[in-house]
N, C-alpha and C positions, 0 to 999 in steps of 0.2 A: 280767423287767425291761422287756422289751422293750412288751410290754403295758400296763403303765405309766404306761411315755413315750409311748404311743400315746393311752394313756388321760389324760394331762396336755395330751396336745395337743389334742387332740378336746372339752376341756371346758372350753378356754381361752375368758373371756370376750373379743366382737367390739366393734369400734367402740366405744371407751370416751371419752364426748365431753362435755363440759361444757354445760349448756343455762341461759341466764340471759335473764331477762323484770325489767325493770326491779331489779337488782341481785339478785333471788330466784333464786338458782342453785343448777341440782340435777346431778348426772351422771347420766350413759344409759349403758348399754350394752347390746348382746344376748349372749343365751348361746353357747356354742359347739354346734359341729356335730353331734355326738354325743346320740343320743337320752336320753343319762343327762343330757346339761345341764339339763333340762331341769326334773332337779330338784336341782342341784346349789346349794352356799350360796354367798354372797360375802363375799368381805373387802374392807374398800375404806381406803385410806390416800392421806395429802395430803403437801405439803409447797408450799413457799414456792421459787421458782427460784432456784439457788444457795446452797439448804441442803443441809448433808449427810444429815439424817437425816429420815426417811416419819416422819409421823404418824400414827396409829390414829384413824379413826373409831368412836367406840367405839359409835354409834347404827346403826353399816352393821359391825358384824363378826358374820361370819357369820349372815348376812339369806339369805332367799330372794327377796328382792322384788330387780327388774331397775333401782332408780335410788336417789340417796340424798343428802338437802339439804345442799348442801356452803355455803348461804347465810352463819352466822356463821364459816365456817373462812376465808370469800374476801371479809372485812368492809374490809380495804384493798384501797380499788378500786384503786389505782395499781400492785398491788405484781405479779408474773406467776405465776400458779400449777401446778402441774402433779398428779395424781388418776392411781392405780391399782388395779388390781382384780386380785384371784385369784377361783376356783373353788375348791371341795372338793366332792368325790362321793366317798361309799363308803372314807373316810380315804385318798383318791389326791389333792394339791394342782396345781394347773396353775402354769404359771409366773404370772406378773405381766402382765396388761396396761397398757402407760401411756396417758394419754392426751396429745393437743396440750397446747402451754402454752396457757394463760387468762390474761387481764389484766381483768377485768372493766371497768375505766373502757371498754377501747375495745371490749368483745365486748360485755356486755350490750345488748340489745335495747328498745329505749322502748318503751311500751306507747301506746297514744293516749291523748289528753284524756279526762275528764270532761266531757260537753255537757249542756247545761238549756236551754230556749228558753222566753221568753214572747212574748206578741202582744199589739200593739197594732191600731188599724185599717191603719195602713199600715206599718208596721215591725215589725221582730222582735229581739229582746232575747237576745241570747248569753250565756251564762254559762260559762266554762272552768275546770276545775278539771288543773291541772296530775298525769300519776301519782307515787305515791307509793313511794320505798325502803323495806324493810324495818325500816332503820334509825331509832333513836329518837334524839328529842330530849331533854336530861336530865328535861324534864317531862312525857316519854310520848308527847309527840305522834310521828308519824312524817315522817321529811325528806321532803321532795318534790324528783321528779328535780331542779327548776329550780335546786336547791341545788348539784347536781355539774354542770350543763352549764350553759354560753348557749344554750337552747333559746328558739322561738320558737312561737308559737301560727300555725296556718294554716287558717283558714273558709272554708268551702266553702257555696255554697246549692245546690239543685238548683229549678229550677223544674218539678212534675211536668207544668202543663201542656206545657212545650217536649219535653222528653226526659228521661226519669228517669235513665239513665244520663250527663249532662250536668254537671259541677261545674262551676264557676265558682268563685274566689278571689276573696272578699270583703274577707278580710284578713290582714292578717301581722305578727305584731308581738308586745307582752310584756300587752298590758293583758287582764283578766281578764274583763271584760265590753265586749262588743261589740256596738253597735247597726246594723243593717241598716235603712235606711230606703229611703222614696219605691218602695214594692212596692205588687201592684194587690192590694185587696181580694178577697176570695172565693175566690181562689186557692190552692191547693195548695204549700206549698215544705217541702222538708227541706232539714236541716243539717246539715253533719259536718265533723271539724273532723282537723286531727292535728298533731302536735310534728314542728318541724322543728328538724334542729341542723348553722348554718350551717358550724361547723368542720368538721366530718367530711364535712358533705354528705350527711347523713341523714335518714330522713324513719322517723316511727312508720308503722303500718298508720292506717287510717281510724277514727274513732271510730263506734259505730253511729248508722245515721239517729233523729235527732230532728224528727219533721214536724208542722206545723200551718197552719190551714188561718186567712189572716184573715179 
């Protein structure tokens, strides 16, 4: 017996954490310590905070892969969730790992903008495309963050002749297209741009450089 319990303990999965990039949420965890984790299955079960009863994933029962889209189980964002995992090796089960609560409105992660830039001889032409939820609109299209938050657009120029590592804020604000004016010909500038969300006090990562030369 005692082996077992040694062997349920040993195979127990680690860190079992929720991971969400613009409402796309998956859970993680790693295997336990035990050279048999290694190859060991998982089961993974949900519920809603303040429910009595675990849900079955029934796309994550007994998987071997180490993570599992929990996106349409945590489709209200407001609501707090909580995600557990067992191990099996060799018909021995480990106990239950839980993970934190999840609320996706406040934990989800924004992703950056969509950037486009055109040119003129002295201006540059912004184009922002807000990211996009997983979530559909009755006629297919997909919501856009800008739908669940007051997010704000924030441009950056870089001029490469000054210092490439140098940003500058252009602008900030909700309009989709933005124009950059009164810049010197022949010159070198990128653009990058990210979501900000003044509630929280959040900022996306940077969107990749878009550069052109007028």
């Amino acid at each position: 017996v005692l082996e077992n319990q040694d062997l349920q303990d040993s195979i127990k999965p680690q860190k079992v954490e929720f991971h969400s990039l613009n409402f796309n949420t998956t859970l993680h965890w790693q295997p336990g310590w035990a050279r048999e984790a290694r190859d060991a299955l998982y089961f993974v079960q949900y519920k809603v905070y303040g429910q009595s009863t675990w849900q079955n994933k029934d796309e994550c029962w007994g998987i071997s892969s180490r993570t599992c889209d929990l996106t349409h189980e945590t489709s209200d964002i407001q609501e707090p969730y909580y995600s557990r995992v067992r191990a099996a090796w060799a018909g021995v089960y480990s106990n239950w790992s839980l993970s934190c609560r999840f609320t996706p409105w406040r934990e989800t992660v924004i992703g950056p903008p969509m950037v486009t830039v055109a040119h003129s001889n002295k201006s540059i032409t912004v184009k922002l495309q807000a990211p996009r939820s997983p979530y559909k609109r009755k006629r297919g299209s997909t919501i856009p963050m800008t739908n669940y938050y007051d997010l704000l657009y924030q441009v950056f120029i870089i001029n490469n002749l000054v210092d490439e590592q140098h940003r500058v804020l252009v602008y900030e604000g909700k309009e989709k297209v933005v124009e950059i004016q009164d810049l010197r010909p022949g010159v070198s500038y990128c653009i990058v741009a990210k979501m900000y969300m003044p509630m929280l006090d959040h900022s996306s990562a940077y969107s990749s450089r878009q550069c052109t030369v007028l």
